[in-house]
Each structure stands twice: as structure tokens, then as C-alpha cells.
Residue frames relative to the residue before (quaternion, step in Angstrom):
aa qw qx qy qz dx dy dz
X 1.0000 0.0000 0.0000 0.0000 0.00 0.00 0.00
X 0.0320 0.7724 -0.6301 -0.0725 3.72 -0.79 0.82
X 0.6029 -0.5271 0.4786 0.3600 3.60 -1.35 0.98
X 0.8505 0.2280 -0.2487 0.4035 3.70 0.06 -0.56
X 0.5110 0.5212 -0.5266 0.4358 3.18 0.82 1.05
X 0.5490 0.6537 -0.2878 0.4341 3.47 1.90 -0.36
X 0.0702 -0.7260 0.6705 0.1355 4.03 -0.86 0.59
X 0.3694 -0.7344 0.5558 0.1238 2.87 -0.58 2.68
X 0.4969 0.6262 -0.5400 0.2634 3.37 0.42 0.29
X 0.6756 0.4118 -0.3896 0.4714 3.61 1.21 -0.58
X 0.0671 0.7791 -0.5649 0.2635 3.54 0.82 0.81
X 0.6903 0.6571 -0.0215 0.3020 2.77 0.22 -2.00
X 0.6701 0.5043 -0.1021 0.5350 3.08 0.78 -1.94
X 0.6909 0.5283 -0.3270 0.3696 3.43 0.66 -1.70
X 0.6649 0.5571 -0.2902 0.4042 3.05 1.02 -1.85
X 0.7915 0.2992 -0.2421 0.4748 4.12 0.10 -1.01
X 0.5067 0.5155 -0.5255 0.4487 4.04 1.03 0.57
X 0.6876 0.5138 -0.1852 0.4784 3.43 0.92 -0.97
X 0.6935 0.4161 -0.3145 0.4970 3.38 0.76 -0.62
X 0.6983 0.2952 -0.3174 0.5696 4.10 0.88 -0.84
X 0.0944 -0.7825 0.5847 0.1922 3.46 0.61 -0.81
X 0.4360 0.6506 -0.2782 0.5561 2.93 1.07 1.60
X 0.1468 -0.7605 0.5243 0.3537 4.22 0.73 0.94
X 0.7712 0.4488 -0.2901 0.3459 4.00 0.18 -0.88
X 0.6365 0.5196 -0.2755 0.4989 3.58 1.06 -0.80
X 0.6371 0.5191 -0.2925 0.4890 3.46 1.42 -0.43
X 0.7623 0.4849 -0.2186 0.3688 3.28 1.08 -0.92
X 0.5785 0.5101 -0.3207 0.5497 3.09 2.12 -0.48
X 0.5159 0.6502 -0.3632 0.4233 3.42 1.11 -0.25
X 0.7853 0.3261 -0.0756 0.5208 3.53 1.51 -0.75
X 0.4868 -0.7573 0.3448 0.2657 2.76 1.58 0.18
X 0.4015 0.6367 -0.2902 0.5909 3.78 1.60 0.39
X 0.6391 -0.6105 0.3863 0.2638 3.25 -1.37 1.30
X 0.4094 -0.6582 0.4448 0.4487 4.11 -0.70 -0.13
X 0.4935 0.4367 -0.5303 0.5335 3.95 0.91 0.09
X 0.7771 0.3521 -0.3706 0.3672 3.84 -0.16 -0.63
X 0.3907 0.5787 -0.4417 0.5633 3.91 1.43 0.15
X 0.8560 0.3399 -0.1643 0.3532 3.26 0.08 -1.08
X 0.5883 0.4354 -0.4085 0.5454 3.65 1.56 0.12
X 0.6354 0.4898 -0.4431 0.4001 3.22 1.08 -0.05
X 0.4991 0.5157 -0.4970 0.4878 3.87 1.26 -0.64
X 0.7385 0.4088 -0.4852 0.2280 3.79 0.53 -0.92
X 0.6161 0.5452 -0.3400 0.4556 3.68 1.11 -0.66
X 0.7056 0.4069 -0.4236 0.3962 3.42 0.73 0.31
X 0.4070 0.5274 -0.4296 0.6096 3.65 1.60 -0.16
X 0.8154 0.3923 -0.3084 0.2934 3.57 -0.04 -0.64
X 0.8098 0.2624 -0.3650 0.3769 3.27 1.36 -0.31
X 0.5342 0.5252 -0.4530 0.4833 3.31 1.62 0.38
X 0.0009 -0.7730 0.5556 0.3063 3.69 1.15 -0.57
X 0.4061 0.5113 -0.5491 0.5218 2.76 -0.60 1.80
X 0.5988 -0.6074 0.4031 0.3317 3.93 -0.86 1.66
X 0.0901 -0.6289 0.6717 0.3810 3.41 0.62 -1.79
X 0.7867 0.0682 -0.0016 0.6136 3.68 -0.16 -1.74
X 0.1467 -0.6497 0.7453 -0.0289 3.36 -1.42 1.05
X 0.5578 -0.6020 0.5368 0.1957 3.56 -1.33 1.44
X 0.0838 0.7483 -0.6533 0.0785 4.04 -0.42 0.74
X 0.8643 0.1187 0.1151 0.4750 3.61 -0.25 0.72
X 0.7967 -0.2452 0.2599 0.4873 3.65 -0.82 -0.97
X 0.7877 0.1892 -0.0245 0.5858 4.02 1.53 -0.86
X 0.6029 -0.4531 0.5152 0.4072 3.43 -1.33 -0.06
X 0.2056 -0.6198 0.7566 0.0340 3.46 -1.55 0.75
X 0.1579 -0.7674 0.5500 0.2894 3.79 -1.06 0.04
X 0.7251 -0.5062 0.3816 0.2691 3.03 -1.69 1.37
X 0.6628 -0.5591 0.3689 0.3345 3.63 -1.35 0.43
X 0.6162 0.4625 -0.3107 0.5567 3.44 1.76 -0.31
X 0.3294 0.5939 -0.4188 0.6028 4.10 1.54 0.21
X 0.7781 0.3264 -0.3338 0.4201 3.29 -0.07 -1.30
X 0.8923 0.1911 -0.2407 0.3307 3.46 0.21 -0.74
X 0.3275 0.6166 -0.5199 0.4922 3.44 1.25 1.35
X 0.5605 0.7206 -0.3351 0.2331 3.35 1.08 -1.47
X 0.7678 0.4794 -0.0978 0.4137 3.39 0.37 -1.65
X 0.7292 0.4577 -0.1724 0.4787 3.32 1.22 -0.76
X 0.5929 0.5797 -0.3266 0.4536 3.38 1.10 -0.91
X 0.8035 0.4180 -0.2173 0.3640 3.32 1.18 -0.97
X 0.6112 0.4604 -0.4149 0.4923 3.08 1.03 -0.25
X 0.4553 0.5185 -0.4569 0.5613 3.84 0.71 0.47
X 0.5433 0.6659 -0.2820 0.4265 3.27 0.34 -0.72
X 0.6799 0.6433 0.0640 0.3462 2.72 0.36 -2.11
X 0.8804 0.2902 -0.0062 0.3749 3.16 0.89 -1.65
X 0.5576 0.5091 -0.4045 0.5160 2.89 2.13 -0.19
X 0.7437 0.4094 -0.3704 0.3769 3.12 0.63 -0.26
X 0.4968 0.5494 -0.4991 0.4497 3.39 0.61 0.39
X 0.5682 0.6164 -0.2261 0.4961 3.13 0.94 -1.05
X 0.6727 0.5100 -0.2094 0.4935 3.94 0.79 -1.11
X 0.7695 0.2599 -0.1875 0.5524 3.84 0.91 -1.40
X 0.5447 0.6172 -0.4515 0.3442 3.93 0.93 -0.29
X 0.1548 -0.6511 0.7317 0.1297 3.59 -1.06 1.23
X 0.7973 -0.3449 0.3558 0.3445 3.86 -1.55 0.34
X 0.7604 -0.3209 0.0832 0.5585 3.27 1.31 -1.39
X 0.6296 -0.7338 0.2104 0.1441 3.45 -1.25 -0.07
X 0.0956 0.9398 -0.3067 -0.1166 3.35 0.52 0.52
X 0.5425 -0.7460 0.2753 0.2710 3.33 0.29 1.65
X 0.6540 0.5459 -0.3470 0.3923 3.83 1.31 -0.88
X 0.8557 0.3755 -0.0220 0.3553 3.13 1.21 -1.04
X 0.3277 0.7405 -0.3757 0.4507 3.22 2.38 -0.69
X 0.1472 0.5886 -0.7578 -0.2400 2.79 -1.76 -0.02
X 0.0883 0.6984 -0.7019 0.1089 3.72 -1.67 0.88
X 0.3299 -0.6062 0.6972 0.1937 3.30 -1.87 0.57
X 0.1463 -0.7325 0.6639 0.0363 2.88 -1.35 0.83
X 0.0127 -0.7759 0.6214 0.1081 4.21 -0.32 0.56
X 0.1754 -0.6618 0.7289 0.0029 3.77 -1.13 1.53
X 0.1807 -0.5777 0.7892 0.1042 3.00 -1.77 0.62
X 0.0108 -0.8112 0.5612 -0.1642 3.19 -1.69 1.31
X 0.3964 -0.6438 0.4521 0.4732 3.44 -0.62 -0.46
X 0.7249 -0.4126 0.2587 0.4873 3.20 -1.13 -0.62
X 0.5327 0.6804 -0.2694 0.4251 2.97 1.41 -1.37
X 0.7045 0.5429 -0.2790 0.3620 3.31 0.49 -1.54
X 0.6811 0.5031 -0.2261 0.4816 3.48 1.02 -1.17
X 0.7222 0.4759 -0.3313 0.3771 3.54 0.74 -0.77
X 0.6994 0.4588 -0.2539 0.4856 3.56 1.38 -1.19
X 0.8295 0.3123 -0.2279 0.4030 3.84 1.07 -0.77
X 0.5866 0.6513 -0.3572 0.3227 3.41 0.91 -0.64
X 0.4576 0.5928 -0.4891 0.4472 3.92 1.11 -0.92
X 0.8316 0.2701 -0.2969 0.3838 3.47 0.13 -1.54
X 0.6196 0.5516 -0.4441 0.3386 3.91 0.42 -0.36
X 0.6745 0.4165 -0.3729 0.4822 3.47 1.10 -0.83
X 0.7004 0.4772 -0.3972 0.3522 3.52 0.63 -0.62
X 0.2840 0.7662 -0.2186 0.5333 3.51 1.67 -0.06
X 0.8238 0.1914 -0.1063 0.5229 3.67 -0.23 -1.69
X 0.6171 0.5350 -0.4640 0.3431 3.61 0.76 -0.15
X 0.6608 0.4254 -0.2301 0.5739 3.56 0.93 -0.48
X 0.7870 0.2840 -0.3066 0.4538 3.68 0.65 -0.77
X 0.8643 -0.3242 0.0885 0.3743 3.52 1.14 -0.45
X 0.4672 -0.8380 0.2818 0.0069 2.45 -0.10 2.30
X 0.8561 0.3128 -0.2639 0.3156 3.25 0.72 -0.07
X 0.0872 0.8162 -0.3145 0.4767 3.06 1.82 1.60
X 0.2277 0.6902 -0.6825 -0.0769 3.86 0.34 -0.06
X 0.2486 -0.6080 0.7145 0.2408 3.46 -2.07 -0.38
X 0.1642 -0.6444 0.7335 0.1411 3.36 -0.96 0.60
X 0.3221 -0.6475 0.6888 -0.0506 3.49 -1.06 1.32
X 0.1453 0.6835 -0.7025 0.1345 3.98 -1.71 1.17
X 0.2620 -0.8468 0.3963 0.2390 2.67 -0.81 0.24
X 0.7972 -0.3998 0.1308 0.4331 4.02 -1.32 0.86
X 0.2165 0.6716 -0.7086 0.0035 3.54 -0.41 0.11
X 0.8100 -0.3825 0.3111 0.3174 3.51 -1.95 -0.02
X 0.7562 0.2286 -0.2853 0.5427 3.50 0.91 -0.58
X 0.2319 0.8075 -0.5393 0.0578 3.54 0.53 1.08
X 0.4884 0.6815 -0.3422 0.4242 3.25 1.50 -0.75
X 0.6225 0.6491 -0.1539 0.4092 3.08 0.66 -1.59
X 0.6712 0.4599 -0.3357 0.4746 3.64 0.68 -1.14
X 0.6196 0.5823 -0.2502 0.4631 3.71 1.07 -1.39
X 0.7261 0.2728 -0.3747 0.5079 3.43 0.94 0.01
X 0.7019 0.3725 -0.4043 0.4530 3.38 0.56 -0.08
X 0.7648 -0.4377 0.3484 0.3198 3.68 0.67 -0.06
X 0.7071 0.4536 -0.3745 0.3924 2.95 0.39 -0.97
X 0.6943 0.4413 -0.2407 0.5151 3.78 0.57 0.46
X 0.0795 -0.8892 0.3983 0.2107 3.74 -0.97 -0.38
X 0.7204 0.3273 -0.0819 0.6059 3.12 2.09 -0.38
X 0.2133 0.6649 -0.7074 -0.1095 4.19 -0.42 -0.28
X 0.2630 -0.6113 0.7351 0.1292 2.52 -1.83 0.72
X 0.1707 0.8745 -0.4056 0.2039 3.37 -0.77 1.28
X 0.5468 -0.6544 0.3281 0.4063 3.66 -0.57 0.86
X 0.5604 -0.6320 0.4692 0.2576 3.37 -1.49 -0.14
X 0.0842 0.7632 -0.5401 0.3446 3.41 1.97 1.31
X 0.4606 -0.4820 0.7333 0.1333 3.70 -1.22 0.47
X 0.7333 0.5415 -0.2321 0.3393 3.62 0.24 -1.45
X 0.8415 0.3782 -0.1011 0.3723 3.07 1.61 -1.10
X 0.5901 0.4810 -0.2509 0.5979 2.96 1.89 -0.56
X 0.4743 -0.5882 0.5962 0.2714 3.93 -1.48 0.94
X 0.2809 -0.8081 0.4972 0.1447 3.32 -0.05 0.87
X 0.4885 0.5794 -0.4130 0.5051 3.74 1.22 -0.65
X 0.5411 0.6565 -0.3452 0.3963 3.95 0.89 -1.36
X 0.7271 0.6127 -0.1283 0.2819 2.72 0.18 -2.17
X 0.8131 0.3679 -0.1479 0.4263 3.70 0.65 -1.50
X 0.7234 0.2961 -0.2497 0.5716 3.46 1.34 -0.87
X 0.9213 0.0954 -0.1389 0.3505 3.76 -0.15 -0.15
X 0.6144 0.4299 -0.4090 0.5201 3.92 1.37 0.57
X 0.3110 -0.7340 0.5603 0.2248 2.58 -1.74 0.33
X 0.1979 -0.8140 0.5341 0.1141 4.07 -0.51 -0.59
X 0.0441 0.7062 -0.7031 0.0703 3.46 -1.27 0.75
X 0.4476 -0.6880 0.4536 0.3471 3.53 -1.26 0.73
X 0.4984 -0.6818 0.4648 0.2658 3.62 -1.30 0.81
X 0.7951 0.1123 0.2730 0.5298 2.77 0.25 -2.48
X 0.1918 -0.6914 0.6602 0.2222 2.70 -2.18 -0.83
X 0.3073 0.7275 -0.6134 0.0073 3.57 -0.47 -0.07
X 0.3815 -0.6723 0.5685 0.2816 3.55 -1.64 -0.16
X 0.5509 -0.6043 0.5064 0.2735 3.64 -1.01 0.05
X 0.0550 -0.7920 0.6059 0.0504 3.71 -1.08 0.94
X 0.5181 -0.5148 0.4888 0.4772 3.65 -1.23 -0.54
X 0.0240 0.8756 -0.4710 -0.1049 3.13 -0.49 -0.09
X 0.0302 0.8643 -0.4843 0.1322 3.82 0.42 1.54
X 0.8181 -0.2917 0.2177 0.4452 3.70 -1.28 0.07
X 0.4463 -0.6764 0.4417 0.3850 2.90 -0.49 -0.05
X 0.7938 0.3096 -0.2005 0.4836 3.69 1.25 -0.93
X 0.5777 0.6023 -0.4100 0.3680 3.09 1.26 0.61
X 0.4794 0.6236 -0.2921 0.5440 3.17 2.39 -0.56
X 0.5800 0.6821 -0.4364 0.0884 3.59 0.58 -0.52
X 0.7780 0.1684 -0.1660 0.5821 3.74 1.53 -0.53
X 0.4951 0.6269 -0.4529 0.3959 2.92 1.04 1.69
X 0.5787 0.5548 -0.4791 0.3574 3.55 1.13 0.39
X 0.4427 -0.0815 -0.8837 0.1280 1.07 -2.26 1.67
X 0.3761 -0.6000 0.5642 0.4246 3.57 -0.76 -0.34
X 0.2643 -0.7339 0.6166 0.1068 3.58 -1.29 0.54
X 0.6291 -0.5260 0.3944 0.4147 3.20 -1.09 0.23
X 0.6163 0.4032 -0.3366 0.5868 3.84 1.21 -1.43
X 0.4652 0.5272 -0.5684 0.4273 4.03 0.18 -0.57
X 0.7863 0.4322 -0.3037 0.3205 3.54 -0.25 -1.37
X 0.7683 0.5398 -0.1572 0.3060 3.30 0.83 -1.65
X 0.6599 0.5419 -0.2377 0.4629 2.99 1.75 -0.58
X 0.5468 0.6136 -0.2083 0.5302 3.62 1.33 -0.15
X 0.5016 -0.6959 0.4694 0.2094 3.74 -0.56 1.18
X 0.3249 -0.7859 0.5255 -0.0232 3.51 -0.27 1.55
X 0.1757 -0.5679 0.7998 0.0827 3.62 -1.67 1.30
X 0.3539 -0.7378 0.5702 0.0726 2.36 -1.60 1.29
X 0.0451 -0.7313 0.5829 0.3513 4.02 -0.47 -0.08
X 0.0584 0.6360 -0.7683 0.0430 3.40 -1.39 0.77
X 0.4449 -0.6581 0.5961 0.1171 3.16 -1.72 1.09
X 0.7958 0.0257 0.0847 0.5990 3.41 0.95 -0.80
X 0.5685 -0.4572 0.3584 0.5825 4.00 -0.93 0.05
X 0.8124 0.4025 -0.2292 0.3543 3.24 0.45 -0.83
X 0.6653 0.4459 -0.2826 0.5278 3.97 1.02 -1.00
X 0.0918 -0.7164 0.6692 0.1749 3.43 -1.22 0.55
X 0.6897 -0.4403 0.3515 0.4549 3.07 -1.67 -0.21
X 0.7956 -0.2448 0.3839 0.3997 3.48 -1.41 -0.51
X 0.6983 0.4223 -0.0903 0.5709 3.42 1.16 -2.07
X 0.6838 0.4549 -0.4085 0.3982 4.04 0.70 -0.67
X 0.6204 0.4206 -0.3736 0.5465 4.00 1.52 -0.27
X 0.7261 0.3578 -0.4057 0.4245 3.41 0.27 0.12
X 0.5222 0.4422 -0.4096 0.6033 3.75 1.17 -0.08
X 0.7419 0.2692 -0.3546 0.5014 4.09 0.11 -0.18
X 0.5609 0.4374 -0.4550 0.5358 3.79 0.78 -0.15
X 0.7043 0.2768 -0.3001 0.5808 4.17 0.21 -0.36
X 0.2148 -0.8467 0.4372 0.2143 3.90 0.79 0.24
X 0.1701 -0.8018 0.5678 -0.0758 3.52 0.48 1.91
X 0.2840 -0.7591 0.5142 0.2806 3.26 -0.71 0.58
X 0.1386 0.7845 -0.6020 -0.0540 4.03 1.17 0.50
X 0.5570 -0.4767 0.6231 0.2724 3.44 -1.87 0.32
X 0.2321 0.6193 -0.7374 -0.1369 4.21 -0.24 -0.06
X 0.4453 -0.6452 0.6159 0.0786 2.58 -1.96 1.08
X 0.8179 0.0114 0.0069 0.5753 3.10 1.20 -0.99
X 0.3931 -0.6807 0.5327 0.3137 4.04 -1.02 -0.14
X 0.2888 0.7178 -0.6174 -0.1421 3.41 -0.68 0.27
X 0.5596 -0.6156 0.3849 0.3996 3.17 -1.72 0.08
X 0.8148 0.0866 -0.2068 0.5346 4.08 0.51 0.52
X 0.7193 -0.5240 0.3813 0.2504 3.00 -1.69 0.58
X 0.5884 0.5646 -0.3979 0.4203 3.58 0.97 -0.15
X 0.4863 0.7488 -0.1344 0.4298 2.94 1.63 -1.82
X 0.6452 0.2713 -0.1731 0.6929 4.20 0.50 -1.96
X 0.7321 0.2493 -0.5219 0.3598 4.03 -0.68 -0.23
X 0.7533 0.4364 -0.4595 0.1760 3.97 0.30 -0.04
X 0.1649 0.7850 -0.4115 0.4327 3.15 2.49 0.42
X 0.7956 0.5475 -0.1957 0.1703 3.22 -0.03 -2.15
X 0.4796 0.7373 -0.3432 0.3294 3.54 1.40 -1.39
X 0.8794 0.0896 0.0156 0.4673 3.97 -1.01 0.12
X 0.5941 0.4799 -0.2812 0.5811 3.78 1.38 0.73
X 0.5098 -0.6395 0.5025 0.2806 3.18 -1.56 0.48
X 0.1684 0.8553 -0.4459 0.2031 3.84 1.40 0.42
X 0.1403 0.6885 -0.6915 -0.1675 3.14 -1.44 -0.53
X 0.1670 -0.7724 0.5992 0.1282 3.11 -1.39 0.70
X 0.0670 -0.8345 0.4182 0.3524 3.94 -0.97 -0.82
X 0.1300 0.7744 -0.6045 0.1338 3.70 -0.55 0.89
X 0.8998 -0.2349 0.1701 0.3261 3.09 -2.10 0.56
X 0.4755 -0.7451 0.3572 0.3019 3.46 -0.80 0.96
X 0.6479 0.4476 -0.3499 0.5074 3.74 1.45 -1.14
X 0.5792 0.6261 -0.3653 0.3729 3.68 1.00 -0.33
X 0.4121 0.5792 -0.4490 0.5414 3.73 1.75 -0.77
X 0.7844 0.4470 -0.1853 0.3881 3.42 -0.09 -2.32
X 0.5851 0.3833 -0.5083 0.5023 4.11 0.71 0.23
X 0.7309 0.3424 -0.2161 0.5494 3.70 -0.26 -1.58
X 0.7823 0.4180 -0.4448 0.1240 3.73 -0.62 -0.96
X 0.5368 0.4157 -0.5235 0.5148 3.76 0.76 -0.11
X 0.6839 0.3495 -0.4671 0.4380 3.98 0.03 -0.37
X 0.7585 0.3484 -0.3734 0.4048 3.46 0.32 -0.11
X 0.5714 -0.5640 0.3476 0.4844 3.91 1.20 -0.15
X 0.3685 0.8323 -0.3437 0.2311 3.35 1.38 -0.79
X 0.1123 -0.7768 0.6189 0.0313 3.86 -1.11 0.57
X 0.2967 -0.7192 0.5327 0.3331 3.78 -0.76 0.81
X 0.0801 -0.7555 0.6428 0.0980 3.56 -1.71 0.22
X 0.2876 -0.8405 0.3812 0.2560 3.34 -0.17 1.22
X 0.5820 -0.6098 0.2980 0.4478 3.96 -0.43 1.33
X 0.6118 -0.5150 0.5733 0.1783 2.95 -1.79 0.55
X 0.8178 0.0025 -0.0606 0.5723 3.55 1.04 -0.43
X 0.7088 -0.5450 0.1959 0.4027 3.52 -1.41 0.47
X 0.0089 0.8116 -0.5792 -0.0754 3.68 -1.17 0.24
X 0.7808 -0.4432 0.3199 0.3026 3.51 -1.13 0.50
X 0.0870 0.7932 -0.4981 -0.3393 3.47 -0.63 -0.44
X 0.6274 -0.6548 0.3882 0.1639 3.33 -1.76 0.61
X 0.1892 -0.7897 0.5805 -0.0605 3.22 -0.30 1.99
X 0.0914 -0.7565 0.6476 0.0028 3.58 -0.40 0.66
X 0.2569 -0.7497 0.6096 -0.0175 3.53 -0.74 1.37
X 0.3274 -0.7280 0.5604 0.2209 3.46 -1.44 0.53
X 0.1646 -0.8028 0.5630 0.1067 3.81 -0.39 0.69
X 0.1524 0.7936 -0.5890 0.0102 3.45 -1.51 0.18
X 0.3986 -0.7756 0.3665 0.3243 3.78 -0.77 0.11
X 0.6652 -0.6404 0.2140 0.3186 3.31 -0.95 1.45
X 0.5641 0.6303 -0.3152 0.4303 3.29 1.35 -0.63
X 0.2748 0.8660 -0.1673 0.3828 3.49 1.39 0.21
X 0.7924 0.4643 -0.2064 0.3375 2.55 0.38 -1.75
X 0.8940 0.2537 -0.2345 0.2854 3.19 0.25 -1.28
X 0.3792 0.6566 -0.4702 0.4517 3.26 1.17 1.30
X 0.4404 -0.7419 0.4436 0.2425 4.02 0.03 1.95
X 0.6279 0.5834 -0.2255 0.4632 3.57 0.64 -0.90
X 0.6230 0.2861 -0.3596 0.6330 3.72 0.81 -0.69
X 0.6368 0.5474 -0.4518 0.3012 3.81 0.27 -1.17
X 0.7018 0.5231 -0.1795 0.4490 3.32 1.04 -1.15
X 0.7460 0.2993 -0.2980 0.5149 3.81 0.46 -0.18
X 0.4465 0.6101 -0.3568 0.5488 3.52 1.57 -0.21
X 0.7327 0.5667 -0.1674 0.3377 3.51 0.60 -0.88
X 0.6378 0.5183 -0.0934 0.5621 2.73 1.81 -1.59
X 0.5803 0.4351 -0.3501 0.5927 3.95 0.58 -0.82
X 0.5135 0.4851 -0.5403 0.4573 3.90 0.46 0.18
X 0.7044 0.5640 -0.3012 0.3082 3.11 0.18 -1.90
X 0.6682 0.5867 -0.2754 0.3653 3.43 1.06 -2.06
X 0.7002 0.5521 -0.2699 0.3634 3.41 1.12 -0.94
X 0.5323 0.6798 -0.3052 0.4017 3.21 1.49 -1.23
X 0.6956 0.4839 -0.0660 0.5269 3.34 0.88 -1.96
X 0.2930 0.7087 -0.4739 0.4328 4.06 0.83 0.68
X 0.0315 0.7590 -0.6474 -0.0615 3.51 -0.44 0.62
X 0.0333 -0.7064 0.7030 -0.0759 3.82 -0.73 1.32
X 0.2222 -0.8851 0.3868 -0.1329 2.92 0.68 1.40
X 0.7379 0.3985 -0.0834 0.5383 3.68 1.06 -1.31
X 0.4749 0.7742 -0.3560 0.2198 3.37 -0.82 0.29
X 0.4992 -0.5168 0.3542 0.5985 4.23 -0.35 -0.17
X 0.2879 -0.6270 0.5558 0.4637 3.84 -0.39 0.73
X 0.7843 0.3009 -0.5236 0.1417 3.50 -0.33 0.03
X 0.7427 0.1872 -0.3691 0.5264 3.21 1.23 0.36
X 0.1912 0.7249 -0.6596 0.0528 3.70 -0.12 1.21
X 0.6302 -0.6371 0.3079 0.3197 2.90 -1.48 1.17
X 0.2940 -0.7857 0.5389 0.0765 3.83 -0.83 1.12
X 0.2434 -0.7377 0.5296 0.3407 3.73 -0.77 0.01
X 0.3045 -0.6395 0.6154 0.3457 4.06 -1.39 0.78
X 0.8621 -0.3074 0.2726 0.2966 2.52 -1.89 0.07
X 0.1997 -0.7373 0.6042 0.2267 3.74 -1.10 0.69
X 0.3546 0.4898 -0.7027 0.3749 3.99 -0.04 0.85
X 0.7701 -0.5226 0.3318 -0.1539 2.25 -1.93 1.85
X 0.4966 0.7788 -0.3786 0.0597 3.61 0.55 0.61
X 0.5239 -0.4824 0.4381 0.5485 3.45 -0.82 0.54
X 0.4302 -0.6194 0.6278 0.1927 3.68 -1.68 0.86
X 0.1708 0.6269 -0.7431 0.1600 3.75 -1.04 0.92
């Protein structure tokens, strides 16, 4: 194989065949017809000789020489273009950049007010594209197509393989976890009790069939006998259930003190112990030496720092850890 026999243009190509493993979903990805996708898959079989995508079933799978092109191709990729939009440095008044975070809901509801109200005064020409968590969120952060998750400190949720060889992490927040039931159904129930709780038809929060929340592993690790009534997939999602029922759910305490007046909703502080919810920032090391990531990386600290959780048991109100930078393992 010689480099100047190669047309770095089919980079590109290589890079969005391998990633959709798909001739048309690539080419719409590039915005290129599906016959010129597919002369480009052939010039790349021909100078790697080697299928790349191989038909398995209903789709294409990539060949053992795919797989180990895959990871590499993109991070080239990757780097030229960073390398293309990267100025020396950054000056938030005048910069302009997108930035796209992945989050939960929670995350968005309890941090975003103060970051956006932030970038408008410190720098307006910042936007954020906001998604939300799903399983391959990690996954996006390495390939790019993202730049930030916000995201608990669940194992369950984080690719640990990710994590050790190409992210990085810093703590965000804190908060803790309440009940959170009708409001007129709470009225000759304070304190909450354990039988109070147990006896009351339980939302569940589940992220996936298989991931729970923070609060569903510590309720099956103390083996609670709750009732769920239902599953949902976020805490916003199980507190707008609860409203004009004898339910209960549990979720994030500043998340009660946003949604629960608009739903009627009252907090109750659990009946037994639970975890609290540390929500980490993540990014990819390749990052760094882009001034513009350093700089809005730097800033979502601050925003976090400058959080007022304000409400809470004073001996346990939710506090923030430290925000140095460490690779996650």
C-alpha cells in the first residue's frame, strides 16, 4: 500500500461506511448519490483488498480488517477537522462555537437554567445543542458526534472499556433523592414510614430493561418490598404519573423543588437510607488541546460550582466535589 496512490478523499467515505455500515445511510450522511457511495466502497476493497462490510443476514457487518480500520480512521478524521475549525485561542465574547451535551432530564432541568442564563452574558455566541442519555452515549463521545455527557457515577451506565482508554471526567454536582407523593394524599402522613411507603403503588425509574436508576439499586440491594406499578424511563417522566393519585415515586431532590408545585406534588424525606446522585462530566481526551473545548469545559465547572441547592436536611444538603480533571478508571 502507498499513501500517494491513496485519494484521502475516500477517507471520508471510509470513515461514514464503517461508522453506518450502511451504502445509502452513508451516502445520505454525506450528502452524495448511492452509486458514487458504492464506487467508493469499491475503491476501498481494492486498495485494502479486503470486503470491509460483509452481508450477514439482513445487513453488512465489518470484516476483521473494518474493525481494526474503524477506530483509527476516525480519529484522523476527527483530527483534521479539529485541526481545520481550531483558532490558537478563545475568546468567549467574541467566539462563536456549538457545543452538543447529552444529559438526562434531570440534568437539563436542574443545570441548564443557570448555564444558559450564564452564556448569554458571558458569551453569546456559544449555542448548546441538548439530547438526551441513551445507551450509546459514551460511544457517541468517542466518535464525535458529541462533546460533553453529563452522567451519573452508575458503572451500569458508563462503557468502562471507553472510559479507561479514551475519556476523560470531572465531578459536577450533587443532589440527594426524596419521595415525592400528592400532595393531598401526604397530608396525614407526616413523617413518612417505611409501611406508609410500602403500602402505596410505586413508579419505578428505569433507564433501560436492564439499567436501573441509582434509587432502584439501592432499593433491591436492601430488598424493599416496593409495589411498582409502573416503569418509566426518567424521573421527570415517574413524578408526572404521581399528581392526583395515591402513588409514590423517588427522584432528585432540586428536581422535586422544580416540577413538584406544577404538578401538586409534596417532598417526603425516605424512610430508609439511599445513595446520593453525583453526576460527572465526561469528554474525549483528544479534546484537550482544543482552547475552545478547554474553555467551555472549564466553564460548565464554574456553572456547577455557582449552583445554589439551597433546600434540603442541613445535615445532608446536597454539596458539590471537587472539579479537577481526572481521567475516569
Amino acid at each position: 500500500m502507498h499513501l500517494d496512490k491513496f485519494d484521502l478523499n475516500l477517507l471520508v467515505a471510509l470513515d461514514a461506511l464503517l461508522t453506518e455500515k450502511h451504502v445509502t445511510r452513508a451516502a445520505e450522511k454525506l450528502c452524495v448519490s448511492q452509486p458514487a457511495m458504492s464506487a467508493a466502497l469499491s475503491r476501498l476493497r481494492a486498495y485494502f483488498d479486503d470486503q470491509l462490510l460483509t452481508k450477514v443476514g439482513a445487513g453488512l457487518e465489518l470484516t476483521p480488517r473494518a474493525q481494526e480500520l474503524s477506530g483509527e480512521v476516525r480519529d484522523v478524521i476527527f483530527r483534521i477537522r479539529s485541526t481545520l475549525r481550531t483558532e490558537p485561542t478563545f475568546d468567549p465574547s467574541t467566539g462563536e462555537r456549538e457545543f452538543r451535551l447529552l444529559m438526562s432530564d434531570y440534568s437539563a432541568s436542574v443545570f441548564m437554567p443557570a448555564l444558559t442564563r450564564s452564556l448569554l452574558t458571558d458569551a453569546p455566541g456559544v449555542r448548546c445543542m441538548i439530547e438526551h442519555l441513551a445507551p450509546d452515549s459514551l460511544t457517541r463521545i468517542d466518535h464525535g458526534v458529541a462533546e460533553f455527557c453529563i452522567t451519573v457515577e452508575q458503572r451500569e451506565l458508563l462503557e468502562e472499556t471507553l472510559i479507561a482508554e479514551t475519556l476523560s471526567g470531572a465531578p459536577l454536582f450533587e443532589d440527594d433523592f426524596v419521595v415525592v407523593v400528592d400532595a393531598a394524599s401526604a397530608a396525614a402522613e407526616e413523617p413518612l414510614t417505611l409501611d406508609g411507603l410500602l403500602a402505596r403503588p410505586y413508579v419505578e425509574v428505569r433507564f433501560s430493561y436492564a439499567v436501573f436508576s441509582v434509587v432502584e439499586t439501592a432499593i433491591r440491594q436492601q430488598r424493599l418490598a416496593l409495589r411498582p406499578k409502573l416503569v418509566m424511563p426518567g424521573f421527570t417522566e415517574a413524578a408526572g404519573l404521581i399528581s392526583g393519585t395515591g402513588m409514590a415515586t423517588i427522584i432528585p431532590r432540586q428536581l422535586a423543588r422544580r416540577i413538584g408545585p406544577t404538578f401538586g406534588l409534596t417532598t417526603m424525606e425516605a424512610p430508609f437510607p439511599l445513595p446520593r446522585l453525583r453526576e460527572t462530566l465526561i469528554w474525549h481526551k483528544r479534546n484537550d488541546a482544543d482552547p475552545a473545548h478547554r474553555w467551555f469545559r472549564d466553564y460548565l465547572l464554574r456553572v456547577a460550582t455557582g449552583l445554589n441547592f439551597s433546600e434540603g436536611p442541613a445535615a445532608d444538603r446536597p454539596r458539590f466535589a471537587s472539579h479537577g480533571s481526572a481521567a475516569l478508571a
